[in-house]
N, C-alpha and C positions, 0 to 999 in steps of 0.2 A: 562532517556530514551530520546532519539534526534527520531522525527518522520517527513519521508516524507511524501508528498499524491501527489498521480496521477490521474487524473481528466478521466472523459471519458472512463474510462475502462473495457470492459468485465470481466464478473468471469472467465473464461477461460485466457485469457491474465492476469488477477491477480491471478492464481491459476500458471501459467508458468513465472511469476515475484519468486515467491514464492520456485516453482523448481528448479530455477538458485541458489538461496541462499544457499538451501540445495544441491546441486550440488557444489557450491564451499566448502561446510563445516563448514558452519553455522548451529547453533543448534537450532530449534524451541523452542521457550516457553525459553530459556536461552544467545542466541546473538540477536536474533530477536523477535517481535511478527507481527499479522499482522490480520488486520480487513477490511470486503469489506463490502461498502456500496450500496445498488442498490436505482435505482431511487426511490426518494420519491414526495409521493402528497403532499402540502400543502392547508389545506384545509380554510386556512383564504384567503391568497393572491390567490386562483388558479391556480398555478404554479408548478411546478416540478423541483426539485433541482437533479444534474447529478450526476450519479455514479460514484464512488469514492473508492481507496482503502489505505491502510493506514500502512503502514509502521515503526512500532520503533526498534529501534536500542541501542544496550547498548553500542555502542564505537561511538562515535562522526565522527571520520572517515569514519566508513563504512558507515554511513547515509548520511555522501558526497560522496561517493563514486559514490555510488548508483544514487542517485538523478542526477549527472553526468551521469550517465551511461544511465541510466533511461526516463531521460529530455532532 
């Protein structure tokens, strides 16, 4: 699996990353998969690491693609 991530990102803006995928005719769960991270505490450093969403791809291609399109 070839995986992008995109930094900063709402679940709504990565739930419409996700719609485009399956809009062009990719197949969840078998061309793609796809994980959203939201903010987290850390509770050693006190800090908060940004949300994130995560993107893998089974063709090398379209994970450039993407990440072009994307970025």
């Amino acid at each position: 699996m070839h995986s992008i991530t995109i930094r900063g990102v709402s679940p709504s803006d990565a739930i419409g990353y996700k719609s485009q995928l399956i809009q062009a005719g990719l197949v969840l769960d078998d061309d793609f998969s796809w994980a959203y991270h939201p903010d987290t505490w850390d509770n050693f450093t006190g800090g908060t690491y940004d949300k994130y969403v995560v993107f893998q791809f089974r063709e090398e291609s379209l994970a450039t693609f993407y990440q072009l399109k994307w970025t």
